[in-house]
C-alpha positions as CSV (number, residue, x, y, z in Angstrom):
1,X,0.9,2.8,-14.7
2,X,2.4,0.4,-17.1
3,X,5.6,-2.4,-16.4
4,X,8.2,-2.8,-18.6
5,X,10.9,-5.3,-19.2
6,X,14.7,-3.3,-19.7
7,X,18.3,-4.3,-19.9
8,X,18.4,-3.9,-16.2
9,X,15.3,-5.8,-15.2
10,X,11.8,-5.0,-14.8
11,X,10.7,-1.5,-13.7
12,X,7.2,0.7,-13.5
13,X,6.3,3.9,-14.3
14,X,3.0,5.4,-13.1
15,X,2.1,9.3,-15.2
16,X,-0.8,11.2,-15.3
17,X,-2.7,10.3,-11.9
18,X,-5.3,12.4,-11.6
19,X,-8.0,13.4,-8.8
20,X,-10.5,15.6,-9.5
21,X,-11.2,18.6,-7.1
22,X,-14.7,17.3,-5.4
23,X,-12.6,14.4,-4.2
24,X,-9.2,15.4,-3.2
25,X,-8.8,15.2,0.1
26,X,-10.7,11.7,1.1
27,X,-7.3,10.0,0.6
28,X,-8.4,8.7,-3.4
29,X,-5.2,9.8,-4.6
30,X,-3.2,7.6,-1.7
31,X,-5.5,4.4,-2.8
32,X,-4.8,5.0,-6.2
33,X,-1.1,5.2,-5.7
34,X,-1.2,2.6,-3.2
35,X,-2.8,0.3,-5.7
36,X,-0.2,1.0,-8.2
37,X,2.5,0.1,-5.8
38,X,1.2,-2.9,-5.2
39,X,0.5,-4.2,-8.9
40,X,4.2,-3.0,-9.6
41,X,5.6,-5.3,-7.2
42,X,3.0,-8.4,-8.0
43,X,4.8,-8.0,-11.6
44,X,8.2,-8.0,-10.1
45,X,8.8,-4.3,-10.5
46,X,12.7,-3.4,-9.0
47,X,11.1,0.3,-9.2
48,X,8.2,2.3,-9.7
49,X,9.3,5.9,-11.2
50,X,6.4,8.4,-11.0
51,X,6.7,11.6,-12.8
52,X,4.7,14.9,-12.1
53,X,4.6,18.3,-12.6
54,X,6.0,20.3,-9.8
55,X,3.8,22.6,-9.8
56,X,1.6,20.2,-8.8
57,X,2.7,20.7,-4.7
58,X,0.1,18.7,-2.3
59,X,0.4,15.4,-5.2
60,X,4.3,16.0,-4.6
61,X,3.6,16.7,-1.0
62,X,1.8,13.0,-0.8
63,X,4.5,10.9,-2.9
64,X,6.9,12.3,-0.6
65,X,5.0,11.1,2.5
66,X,4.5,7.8,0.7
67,X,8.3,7.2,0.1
68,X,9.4,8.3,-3.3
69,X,12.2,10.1,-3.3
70,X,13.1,12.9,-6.2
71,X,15.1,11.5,-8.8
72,X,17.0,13.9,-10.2
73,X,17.5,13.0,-14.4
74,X,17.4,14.6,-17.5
75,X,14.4,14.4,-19.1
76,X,14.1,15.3,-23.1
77,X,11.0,15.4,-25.5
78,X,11.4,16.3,-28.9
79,X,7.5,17.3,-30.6
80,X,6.6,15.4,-33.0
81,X,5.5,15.4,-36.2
82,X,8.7,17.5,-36.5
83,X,8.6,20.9,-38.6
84,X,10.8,22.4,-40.3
């Protein structure tokens, strides 16, 4: 997770939270997330956007539970170093 200052305040974004398989399911993942939530508004965070993979259904299942709400936006990435 990382806080950054933008035109329209301060927001957070949290990527790549991972659990591995011998401990999903004894609530890491909430604490984790939890955690996150809780730095973001110590650093005076008016959001914290969380992107994930949708594929990815019981992670989306819990940041649903936990109160995020999809956001739908358009996301582009170009690769880089570009080819020709």
């Amino acid at each position: 997770m990382y806080v950054v200052r933008i035109p329209s305040g301060i927001t957070a974004m949290a990527e790549d939270f991972l659990v591995y398989d011998d401990y999903r399911k004894w609530g890491v993942g909430r604490m984790l997330m939890e955690h996150a939530i809780d730095l973001a508004e110590k650093k005076g965070a008016r959001h914290l956007n969380l992107r994930t993979s949708s594929k990815r259904i019981e992670a989306n299942q819990l940041y649903t539970r936990m109160g995020f709400h999809l956001h739908i936006t358009n996301f582009y990435r170009i690769n880089l170093p570009r080819t020709q």
